[in-house]
Chimera marker file (.cmm) of the C-alpha trace (Angstrom):
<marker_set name="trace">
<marker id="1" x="21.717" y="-48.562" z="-18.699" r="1" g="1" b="0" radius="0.5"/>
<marker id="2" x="21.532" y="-52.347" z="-18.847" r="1" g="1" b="0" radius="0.5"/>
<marker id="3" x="23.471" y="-54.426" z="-17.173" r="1" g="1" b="0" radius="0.5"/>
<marker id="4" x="24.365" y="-58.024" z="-17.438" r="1" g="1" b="0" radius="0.5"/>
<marker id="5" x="22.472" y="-58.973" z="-14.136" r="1" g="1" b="0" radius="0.5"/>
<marker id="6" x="19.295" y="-57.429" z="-15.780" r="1" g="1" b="0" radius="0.5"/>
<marker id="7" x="19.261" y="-60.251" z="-18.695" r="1" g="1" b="0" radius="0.5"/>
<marker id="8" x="20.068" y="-63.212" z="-16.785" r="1" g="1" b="0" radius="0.5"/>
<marker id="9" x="16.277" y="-63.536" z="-15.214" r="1" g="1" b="0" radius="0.5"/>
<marker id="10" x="14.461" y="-62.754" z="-18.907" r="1" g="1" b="0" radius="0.5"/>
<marker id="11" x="16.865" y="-65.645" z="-20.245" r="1" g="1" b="0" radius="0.5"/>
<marker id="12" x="16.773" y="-67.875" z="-17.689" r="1" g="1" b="0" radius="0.5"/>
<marker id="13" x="12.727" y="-67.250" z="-17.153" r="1" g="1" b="0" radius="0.5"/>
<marker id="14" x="12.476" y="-68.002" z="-21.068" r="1" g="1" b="0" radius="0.5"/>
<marker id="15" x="14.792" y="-71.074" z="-21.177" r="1" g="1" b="0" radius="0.5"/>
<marker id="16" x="12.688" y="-72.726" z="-17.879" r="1" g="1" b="0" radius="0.5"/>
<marker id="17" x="9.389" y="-71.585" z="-19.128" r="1" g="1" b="0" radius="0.5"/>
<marker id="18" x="9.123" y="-73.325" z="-22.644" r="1" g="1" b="0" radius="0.5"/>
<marker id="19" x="9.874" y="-76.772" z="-22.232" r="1" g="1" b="0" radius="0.5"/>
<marker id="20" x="8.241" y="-76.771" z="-18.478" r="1" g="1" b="0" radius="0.5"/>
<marker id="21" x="5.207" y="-75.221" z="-20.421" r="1" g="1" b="0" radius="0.5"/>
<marker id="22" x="5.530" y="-78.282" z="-23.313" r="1" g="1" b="0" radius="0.5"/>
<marker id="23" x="5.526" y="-80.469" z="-20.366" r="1" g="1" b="0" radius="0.5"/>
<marker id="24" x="2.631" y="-79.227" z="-18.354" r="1" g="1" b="0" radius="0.5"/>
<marker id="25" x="0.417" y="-78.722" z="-21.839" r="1" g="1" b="0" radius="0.5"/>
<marker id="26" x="0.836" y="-82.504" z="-22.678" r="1" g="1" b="0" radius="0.5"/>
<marker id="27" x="-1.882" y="-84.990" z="-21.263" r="1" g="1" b="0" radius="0.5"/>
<marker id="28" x="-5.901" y="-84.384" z="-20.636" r="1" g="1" b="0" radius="0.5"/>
<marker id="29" x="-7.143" y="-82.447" z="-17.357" r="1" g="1" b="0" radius="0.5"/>
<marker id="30" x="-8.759" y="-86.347" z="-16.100" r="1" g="1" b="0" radius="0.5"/>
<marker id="31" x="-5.121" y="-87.856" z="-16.838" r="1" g="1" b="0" radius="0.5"/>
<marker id="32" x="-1.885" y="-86.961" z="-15.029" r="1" g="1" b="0" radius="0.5"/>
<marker id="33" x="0.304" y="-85.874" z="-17.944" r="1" g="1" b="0" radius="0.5"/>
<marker id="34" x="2.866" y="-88.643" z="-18.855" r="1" g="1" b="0" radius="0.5"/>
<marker id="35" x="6.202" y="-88.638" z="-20.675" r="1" g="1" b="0" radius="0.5"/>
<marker id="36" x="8.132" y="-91.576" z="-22.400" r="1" g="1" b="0" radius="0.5"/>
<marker id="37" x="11.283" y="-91.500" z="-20.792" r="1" g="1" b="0" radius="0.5"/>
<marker id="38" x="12.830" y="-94.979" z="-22.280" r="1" g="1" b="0" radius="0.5"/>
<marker id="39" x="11.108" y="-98.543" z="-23.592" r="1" g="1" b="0" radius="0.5"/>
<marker id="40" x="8.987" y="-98.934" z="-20.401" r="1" g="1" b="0" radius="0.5"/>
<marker id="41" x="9.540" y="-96.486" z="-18.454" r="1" g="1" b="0" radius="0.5"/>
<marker id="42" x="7.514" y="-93.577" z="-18.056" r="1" g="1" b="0" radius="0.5"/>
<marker id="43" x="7.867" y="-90.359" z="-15.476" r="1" g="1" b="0" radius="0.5"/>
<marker id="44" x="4.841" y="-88.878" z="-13.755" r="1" g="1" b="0" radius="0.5"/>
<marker id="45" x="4.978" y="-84.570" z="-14.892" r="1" g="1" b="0" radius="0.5"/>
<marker id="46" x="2.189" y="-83.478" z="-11.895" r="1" g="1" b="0" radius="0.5"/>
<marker id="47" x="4.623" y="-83.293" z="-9.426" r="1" g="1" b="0" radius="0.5"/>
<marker id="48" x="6.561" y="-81.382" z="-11.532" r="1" g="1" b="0" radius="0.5"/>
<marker id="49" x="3.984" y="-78.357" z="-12.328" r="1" g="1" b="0" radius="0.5"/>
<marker id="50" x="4.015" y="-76.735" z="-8.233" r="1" g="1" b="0" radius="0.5"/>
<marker id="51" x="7.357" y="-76.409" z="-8.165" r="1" g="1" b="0" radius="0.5"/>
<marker id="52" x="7.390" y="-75.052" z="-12.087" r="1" g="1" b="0" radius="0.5"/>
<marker id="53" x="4.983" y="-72.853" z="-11.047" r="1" g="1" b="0" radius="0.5"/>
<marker id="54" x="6.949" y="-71.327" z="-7.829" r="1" g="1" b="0" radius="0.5"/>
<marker id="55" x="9.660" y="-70.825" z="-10.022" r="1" g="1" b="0" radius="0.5"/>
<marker id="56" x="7.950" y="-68.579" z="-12.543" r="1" g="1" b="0" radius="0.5"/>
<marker id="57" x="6.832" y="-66.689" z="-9.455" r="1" g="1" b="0" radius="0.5"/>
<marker id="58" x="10.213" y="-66.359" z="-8.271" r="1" g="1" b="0" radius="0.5"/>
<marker id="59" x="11.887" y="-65.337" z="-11.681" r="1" g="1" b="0" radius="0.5"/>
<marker id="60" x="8.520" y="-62.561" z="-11.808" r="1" g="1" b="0" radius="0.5"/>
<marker id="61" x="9.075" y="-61.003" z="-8.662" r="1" g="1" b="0" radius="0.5"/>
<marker id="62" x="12.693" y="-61.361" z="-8.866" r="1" g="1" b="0" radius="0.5"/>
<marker id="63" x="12.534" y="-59.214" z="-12.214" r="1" g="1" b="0" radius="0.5"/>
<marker id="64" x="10.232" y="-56.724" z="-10.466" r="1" g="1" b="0" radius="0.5"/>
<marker id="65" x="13.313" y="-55.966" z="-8.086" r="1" g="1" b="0" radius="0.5"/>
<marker id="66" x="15.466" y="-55.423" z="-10.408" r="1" g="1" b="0" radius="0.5"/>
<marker id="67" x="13.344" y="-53.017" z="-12.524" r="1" g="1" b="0" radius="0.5"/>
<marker id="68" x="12.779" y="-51.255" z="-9.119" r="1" g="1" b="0" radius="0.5"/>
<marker id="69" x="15.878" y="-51.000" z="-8.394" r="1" g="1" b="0" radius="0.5"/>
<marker id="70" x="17.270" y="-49.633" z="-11.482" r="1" g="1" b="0" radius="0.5"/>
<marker id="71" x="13.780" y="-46.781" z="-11.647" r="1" g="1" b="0" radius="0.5"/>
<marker id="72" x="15.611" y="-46.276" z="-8.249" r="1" g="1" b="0" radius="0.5"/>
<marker id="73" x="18.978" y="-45.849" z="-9.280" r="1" g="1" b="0" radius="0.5"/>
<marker id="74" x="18.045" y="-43.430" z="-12.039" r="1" g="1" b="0" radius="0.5"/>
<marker id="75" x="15.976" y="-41.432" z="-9.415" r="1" g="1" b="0" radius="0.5"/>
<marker id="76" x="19.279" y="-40.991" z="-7.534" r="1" g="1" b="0" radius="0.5"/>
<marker id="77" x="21.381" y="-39.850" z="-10.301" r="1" g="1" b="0" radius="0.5"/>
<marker id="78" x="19.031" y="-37.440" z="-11.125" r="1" g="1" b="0" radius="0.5"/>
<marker id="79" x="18.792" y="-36.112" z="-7.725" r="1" g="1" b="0" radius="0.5"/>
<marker id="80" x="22.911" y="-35.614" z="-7.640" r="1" g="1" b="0" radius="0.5"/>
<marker id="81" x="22.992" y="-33.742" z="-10.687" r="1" g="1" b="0" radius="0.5"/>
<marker id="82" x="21.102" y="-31.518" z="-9.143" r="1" g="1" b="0" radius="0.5"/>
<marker id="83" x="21.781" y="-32.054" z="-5.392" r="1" g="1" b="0" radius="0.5"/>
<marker id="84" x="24.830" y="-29.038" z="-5.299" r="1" g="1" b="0" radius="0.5"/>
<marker id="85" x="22.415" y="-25.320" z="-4.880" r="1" g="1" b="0" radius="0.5"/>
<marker id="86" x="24.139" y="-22.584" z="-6.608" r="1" g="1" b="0" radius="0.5"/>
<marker id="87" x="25.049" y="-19.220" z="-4.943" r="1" g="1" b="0" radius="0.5"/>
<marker id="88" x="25.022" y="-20.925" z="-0.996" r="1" g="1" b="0" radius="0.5"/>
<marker id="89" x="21.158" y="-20.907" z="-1.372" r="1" g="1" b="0" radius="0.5"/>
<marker id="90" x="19.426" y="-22.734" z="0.960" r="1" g="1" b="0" radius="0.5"/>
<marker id="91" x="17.381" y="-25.399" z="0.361" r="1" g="1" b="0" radius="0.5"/>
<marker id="92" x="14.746" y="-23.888" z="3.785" r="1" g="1" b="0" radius="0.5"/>
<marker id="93" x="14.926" y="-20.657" z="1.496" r="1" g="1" b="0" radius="0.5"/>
<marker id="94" x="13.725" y="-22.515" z="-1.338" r="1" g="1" b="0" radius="0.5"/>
<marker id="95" x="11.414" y="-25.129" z="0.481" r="1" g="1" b="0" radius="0.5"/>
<marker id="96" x="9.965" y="-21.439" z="2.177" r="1" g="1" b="0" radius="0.5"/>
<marker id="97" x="9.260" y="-19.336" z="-1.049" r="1" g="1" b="0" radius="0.5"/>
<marker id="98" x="7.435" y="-22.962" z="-2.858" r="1" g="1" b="0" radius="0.5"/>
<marker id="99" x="5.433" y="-23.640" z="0.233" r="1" g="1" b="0" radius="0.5"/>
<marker id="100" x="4.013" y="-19.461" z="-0.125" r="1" g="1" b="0" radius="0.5"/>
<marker id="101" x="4.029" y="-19.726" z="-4.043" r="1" g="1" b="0" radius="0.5"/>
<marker id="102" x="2.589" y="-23.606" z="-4.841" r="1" g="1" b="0" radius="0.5"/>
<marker id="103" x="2.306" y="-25.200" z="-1.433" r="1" g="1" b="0" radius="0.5"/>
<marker id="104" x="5.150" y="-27.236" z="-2.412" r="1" g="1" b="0" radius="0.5"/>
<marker id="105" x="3.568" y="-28.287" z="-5.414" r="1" g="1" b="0" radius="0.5"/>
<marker id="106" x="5.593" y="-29.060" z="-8.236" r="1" g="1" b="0" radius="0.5"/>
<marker id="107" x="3.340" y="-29.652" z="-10.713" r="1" g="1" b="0" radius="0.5"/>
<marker id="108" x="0.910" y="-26.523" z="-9.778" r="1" g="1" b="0" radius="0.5"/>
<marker id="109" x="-0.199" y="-24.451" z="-12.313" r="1" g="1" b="0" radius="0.5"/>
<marker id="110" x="-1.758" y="-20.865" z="-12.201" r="1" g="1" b="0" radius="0.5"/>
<marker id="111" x="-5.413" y="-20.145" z="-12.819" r="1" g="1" b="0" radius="0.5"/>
<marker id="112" x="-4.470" y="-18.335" z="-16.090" r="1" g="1" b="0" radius="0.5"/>
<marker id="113" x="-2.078" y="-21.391" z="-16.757" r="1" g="1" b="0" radius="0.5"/>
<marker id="114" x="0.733" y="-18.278" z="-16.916" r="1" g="1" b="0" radius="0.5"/>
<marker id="115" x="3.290" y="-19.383" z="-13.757" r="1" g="1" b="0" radius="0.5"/>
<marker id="116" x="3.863" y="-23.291" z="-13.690" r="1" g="1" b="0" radius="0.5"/>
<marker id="117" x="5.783" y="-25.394" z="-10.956" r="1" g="1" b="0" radius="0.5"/>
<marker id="118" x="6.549" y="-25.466" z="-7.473" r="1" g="1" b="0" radius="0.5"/>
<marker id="119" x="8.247" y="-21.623" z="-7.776" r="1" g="1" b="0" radius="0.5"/>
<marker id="120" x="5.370" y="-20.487" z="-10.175" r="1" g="1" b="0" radius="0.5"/>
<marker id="121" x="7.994" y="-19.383" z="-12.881" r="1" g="1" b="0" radius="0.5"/>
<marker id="122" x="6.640" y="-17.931" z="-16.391" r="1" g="1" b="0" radius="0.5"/>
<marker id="123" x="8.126" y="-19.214" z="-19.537" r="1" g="1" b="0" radius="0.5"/>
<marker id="124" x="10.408" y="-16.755" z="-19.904" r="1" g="1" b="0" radius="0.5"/>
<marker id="125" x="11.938" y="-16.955" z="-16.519" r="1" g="1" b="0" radius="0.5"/>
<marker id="126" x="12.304" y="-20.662" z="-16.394" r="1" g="1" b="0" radius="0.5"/>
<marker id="127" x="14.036" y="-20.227" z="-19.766" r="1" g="1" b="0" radius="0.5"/>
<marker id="128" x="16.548" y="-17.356" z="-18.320" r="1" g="1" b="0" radius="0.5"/>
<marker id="129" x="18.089" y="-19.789" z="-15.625" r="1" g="1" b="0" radius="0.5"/>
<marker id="130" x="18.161" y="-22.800" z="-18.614" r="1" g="1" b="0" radius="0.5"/>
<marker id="131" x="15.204" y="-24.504" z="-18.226" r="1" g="1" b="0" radius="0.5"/>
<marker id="132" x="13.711" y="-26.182" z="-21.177" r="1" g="1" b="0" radius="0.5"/>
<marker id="133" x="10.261" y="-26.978" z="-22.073" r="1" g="1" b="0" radius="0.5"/>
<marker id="134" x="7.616" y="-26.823" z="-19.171" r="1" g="1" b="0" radius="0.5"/>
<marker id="135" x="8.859" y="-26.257" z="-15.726" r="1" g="1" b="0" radius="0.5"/>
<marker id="136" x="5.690" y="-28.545" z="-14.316" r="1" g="1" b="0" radius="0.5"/>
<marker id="137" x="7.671" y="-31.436" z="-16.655" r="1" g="1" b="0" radius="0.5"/>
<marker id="138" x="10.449" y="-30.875" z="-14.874" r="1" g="1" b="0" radius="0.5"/>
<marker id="139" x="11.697" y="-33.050" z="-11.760" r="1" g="1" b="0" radius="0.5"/>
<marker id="140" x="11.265" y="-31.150" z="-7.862" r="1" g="1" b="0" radius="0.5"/>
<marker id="141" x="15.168" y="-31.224" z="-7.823" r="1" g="1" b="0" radius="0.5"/>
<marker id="142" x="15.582" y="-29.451" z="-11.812" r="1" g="1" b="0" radius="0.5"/>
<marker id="143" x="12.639" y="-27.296" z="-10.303" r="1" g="1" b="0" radius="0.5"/>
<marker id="144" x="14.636" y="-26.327" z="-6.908" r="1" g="1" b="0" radius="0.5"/>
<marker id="145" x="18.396" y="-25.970" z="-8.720" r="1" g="1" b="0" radius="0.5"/>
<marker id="146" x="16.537" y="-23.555" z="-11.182" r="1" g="1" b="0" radius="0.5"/>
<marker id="147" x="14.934" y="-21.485" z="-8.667" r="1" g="1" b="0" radius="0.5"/>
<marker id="148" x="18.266" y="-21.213" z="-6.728" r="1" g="1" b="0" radius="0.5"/>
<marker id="149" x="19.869" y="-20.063" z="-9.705" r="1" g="1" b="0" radius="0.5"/>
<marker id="150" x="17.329" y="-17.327" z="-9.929" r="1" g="1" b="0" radius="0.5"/>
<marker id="151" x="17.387" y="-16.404" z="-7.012" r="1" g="1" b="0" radius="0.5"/>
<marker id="152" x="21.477" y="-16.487" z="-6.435" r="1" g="1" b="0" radius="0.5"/>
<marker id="153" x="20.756" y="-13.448" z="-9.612" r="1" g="1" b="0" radius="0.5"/>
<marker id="154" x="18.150" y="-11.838" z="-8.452" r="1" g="1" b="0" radius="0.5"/>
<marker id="155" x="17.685" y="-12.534" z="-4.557" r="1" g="1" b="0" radius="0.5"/>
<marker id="156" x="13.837" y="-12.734" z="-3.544" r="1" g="1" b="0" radius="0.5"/>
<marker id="157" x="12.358" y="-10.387" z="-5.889" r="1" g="1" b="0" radius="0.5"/>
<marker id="158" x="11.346" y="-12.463" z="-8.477" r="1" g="1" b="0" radius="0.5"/>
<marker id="159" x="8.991" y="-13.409" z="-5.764" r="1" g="1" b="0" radius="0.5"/>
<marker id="160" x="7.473" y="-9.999" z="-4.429" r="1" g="1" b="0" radius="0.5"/>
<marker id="161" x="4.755" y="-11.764" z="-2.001" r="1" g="1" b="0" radius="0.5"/>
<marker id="162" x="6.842" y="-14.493" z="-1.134" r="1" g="1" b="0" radius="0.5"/>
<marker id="163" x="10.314" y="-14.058" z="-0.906" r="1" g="1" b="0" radius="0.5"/>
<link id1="1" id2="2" r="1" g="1" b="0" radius="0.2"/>
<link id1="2" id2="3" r="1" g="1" b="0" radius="0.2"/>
<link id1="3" id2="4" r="1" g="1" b="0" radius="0.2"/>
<link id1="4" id2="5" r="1" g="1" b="0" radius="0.2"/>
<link id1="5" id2="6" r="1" g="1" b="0" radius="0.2"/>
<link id1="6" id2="7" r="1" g="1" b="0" radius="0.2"/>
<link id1="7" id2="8" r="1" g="1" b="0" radius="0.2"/>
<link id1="8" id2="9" r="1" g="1" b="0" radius="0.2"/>
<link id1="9" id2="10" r="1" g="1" b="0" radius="0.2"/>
<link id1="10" id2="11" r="1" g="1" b="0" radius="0.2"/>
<link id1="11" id2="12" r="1" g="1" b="0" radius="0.2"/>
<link id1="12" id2="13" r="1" g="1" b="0" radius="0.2"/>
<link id1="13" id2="14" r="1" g="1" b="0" radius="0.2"/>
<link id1="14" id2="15" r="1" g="1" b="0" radius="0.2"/>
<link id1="15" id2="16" r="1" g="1" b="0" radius="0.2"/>
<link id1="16" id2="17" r="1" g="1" b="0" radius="0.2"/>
<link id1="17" id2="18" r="1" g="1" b="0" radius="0.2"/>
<link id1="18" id2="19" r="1" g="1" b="0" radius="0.2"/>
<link id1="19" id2="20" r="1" g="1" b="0" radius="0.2"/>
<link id1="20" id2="21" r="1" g="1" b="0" radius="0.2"/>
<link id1="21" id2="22" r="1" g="1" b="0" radius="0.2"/>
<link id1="22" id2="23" r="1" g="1" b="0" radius="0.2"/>
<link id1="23" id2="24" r="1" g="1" b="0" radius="0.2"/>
<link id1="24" id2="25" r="1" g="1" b="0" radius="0.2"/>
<link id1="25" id2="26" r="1" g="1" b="0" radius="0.2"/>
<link id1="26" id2="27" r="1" g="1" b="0" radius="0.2"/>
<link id1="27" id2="28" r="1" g="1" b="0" radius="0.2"/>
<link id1="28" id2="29" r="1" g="1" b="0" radius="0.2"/>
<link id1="29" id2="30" r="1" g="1" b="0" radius="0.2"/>
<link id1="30" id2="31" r="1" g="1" b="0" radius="0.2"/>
<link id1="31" id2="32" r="1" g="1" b="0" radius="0.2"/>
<link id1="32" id2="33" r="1" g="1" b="0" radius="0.2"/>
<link id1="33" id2="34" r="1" g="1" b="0" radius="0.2"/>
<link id1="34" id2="35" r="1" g="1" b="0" radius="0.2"/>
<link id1="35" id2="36" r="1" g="1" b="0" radius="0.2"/>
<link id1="36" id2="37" r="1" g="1" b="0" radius="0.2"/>
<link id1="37" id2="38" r="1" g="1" b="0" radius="0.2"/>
<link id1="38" id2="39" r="1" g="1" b="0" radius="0.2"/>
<link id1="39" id2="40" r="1" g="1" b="0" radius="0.2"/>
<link id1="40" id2="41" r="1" g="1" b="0" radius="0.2"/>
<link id1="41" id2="42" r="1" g="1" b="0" radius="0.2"/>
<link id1="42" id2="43" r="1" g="1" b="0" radius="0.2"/>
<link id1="43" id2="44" r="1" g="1" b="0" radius="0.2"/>
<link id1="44" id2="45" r="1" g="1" b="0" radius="0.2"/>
<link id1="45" id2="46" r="1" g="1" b="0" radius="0.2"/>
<link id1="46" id2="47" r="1" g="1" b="0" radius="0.2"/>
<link id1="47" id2="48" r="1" g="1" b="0" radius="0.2"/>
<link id1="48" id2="49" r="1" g="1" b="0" radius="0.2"/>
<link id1="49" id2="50" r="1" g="1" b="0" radius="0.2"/>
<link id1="50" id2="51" r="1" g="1" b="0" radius="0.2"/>
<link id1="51" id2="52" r="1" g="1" b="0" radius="0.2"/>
<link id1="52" id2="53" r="1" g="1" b="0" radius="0.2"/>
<link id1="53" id2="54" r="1" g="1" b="0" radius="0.2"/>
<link id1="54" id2="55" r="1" g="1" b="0" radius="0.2"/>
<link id1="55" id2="56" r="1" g="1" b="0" radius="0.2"/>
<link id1="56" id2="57" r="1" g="1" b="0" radius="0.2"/>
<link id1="57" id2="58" r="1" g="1" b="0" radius="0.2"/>
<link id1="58" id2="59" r="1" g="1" b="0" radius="0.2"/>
<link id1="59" id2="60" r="1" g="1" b="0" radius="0.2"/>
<link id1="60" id2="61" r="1" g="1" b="0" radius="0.2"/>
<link id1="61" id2="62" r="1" g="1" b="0" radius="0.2"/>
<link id1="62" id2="63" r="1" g="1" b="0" radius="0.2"/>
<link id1="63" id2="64" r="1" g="1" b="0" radius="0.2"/>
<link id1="64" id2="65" r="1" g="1" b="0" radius="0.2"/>
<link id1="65" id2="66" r="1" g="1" b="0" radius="0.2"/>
<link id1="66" id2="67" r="1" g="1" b="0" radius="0.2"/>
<link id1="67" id2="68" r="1" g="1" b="0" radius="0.2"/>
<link id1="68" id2="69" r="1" g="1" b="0" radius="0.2"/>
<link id1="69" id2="70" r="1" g="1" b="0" radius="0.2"/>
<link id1="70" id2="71" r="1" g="1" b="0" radius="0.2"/>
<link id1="71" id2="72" r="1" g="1" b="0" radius="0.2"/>
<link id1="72" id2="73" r="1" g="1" b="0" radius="0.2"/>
<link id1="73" id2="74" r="1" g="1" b="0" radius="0.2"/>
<link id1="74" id2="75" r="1" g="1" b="0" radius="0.2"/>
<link id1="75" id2="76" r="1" g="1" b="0" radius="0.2"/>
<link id1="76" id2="77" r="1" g="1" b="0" radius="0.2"/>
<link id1="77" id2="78" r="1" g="1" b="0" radius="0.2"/>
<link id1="78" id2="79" r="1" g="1" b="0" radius="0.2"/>
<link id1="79" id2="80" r="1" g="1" b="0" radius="0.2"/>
<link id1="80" id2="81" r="1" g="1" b="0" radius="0.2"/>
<link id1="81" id2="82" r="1" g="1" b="0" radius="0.2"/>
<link id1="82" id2="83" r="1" g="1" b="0" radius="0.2"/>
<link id1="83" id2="84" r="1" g="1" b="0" radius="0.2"/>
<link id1="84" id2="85" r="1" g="1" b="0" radius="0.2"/>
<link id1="85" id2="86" r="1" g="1" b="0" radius="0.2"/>
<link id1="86" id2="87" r="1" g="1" b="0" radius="0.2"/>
<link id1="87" id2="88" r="1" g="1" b="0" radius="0.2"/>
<link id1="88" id2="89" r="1" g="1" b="0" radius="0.2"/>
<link id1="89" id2="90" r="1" g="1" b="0" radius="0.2"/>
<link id1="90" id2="91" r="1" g="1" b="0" radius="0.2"/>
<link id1="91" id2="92" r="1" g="1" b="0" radius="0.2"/>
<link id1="92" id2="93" r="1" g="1" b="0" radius="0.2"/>
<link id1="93" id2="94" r="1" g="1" b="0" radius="0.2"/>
<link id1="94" id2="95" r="1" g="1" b="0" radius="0.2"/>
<link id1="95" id2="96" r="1" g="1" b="0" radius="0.2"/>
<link id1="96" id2="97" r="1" g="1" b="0" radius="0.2"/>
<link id1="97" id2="98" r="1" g="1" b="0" radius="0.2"/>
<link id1="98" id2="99" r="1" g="1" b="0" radius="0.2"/>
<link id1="99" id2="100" r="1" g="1" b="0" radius="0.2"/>
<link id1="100" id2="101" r="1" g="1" b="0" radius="0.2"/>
<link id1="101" id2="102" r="1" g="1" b="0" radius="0.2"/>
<link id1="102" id2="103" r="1" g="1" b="0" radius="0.2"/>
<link id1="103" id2="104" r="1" g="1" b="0" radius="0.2"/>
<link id1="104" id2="105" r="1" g="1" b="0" radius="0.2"/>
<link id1="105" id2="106" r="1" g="1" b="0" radius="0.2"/>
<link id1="106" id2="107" r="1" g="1" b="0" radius="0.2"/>
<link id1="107" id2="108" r="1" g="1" b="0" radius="0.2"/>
<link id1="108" id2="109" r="1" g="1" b="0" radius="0.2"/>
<link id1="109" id2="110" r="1" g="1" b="0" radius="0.2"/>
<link id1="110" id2="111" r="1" g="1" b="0" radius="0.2"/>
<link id1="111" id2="112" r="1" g="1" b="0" radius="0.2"/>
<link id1="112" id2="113" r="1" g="1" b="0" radius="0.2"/>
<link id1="113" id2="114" r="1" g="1" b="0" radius="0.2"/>
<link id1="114" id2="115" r="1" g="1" b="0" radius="0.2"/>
<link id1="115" id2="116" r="1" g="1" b="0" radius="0.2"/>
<link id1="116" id2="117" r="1" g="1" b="0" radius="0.2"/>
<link id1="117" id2="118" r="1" g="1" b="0" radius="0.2"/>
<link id1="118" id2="119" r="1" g="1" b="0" radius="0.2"/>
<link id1="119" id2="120" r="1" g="1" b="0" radius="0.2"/>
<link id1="120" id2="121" r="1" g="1" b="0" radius="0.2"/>
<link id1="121" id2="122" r="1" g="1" b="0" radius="0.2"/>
<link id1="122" id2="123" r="1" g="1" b="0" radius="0.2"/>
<link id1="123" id2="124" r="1" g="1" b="0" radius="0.2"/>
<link id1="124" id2="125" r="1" g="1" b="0" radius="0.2"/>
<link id1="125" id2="126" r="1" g="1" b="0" radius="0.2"/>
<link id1="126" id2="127" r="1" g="1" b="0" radius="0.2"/>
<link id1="127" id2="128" r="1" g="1" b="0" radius="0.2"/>
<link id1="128" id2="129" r="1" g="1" b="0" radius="0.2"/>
<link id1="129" id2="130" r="1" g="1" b="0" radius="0.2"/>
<link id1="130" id2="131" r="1" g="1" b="0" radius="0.2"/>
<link id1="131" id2="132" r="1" g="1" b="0" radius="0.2"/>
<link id1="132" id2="133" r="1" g="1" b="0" radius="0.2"/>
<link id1="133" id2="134" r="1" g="1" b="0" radius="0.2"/>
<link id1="134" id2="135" r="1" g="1" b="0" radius="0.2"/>
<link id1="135" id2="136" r="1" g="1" b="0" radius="0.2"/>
<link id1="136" id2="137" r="1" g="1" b="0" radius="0.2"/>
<link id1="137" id2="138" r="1" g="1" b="0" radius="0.2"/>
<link id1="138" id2="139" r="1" g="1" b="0" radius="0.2"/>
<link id1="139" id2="140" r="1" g="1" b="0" radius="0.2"/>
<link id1="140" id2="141" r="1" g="1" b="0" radius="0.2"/>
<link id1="141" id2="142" r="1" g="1" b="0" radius="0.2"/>
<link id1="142" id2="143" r="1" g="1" b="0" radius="0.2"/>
<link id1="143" id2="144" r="1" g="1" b="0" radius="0.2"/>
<link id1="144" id2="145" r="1" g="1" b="0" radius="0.2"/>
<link id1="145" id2="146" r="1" g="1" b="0" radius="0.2"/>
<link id1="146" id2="147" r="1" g="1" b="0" radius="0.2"/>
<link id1="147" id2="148" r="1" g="1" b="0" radius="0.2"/>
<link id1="148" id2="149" r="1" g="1" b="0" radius="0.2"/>
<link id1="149" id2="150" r="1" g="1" b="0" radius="0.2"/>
<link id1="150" id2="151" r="1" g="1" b="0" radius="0.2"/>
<link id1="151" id2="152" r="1" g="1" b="0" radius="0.2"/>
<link id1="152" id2="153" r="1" g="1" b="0" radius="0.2"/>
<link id1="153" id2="154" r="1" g="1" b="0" radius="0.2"/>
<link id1="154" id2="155" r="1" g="1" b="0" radius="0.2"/>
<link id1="155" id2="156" r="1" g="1" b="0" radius="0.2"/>
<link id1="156" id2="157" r="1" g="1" b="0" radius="0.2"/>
<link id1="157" id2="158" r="1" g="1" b="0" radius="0.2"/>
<link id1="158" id2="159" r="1" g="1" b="0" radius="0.2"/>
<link id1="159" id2="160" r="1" g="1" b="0" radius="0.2"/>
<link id1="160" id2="161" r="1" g="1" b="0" radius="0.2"/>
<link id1="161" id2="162" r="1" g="1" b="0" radius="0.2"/>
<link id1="162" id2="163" r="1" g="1" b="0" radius="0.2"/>
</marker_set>
């Protein structure tokens, strides 16, 4: 999702950057760069290049904060979707059962590679509470909303040793 904050700093960096960079590339390094500005007068471009230079900064780090903050935006919707537990489970239930199965890891796999996630499901399981693909691909909060669906079915069984 773009918005219209997110292409003000590439345009504005772009529209600085190219004449300030015309104007710093003209003149020798022994010289201090020099630009015809009427018949007989002429206006010094060193000054110029520190604070040219702090600007590029700015518009850099400025466009790292926005890319974090969208990644962190994104991170947050994801975590609502899944944020509601099906079936009253708790999320201590859960976070109890992953720490015996995984130790909380959601990307563990089995030796055999055969149970996959933070709740160790098999294919087939993940599957039968509408998980697609791998469950280690899948995000700690699609991992947790799947395993509460399972076990809102099937109560701690699916689990024999730890749940």
């Amino acid at each position: 999702m773009l918005t219209k904050r997110s292409h003000i700093v590439p345009v504005l960096a772009i529209s600085l950057a190219v004449p300030a960079t015309a104007l710093a590339a003209s003149g020798s390094d022994d010289e201090v760069p020099r630009v015809a500005v009427g018949d007989a007068q002429e206006l010094t471009i060193a000054p110029l290049q520190q604070p040219i230079d702090r600007f590029q900064r700015l518009v850099h780090v400025v466009a790292q904060r926005i890319r974090l903050e969208e990644r962190a935006a994104a991170r947050r919707q994801r975590r609502e979707a899944f944020a509601t537990l099906p079936g009253g489970v708790s999320l201590a239930t859960l976070e109890s059962i992953a720490a015996c199965e995984s130790g909380g890891d959601p990307t563990a796999v089995s030796s055999d590679g055969t149970y996959r996630g933070k709740f160790q499901f098999d294919y087939g399981t993940w599957e039968s509470v509408g998980g697609s693909g791998d469950p280690v691909a899948a995000s700690e909060a699609e991992q947790n909303y799947r395993a509460a669906l399972l076990y809102s079915r099937s109560g701690s069984s699916p689990w024999p040793i730890c749940g």
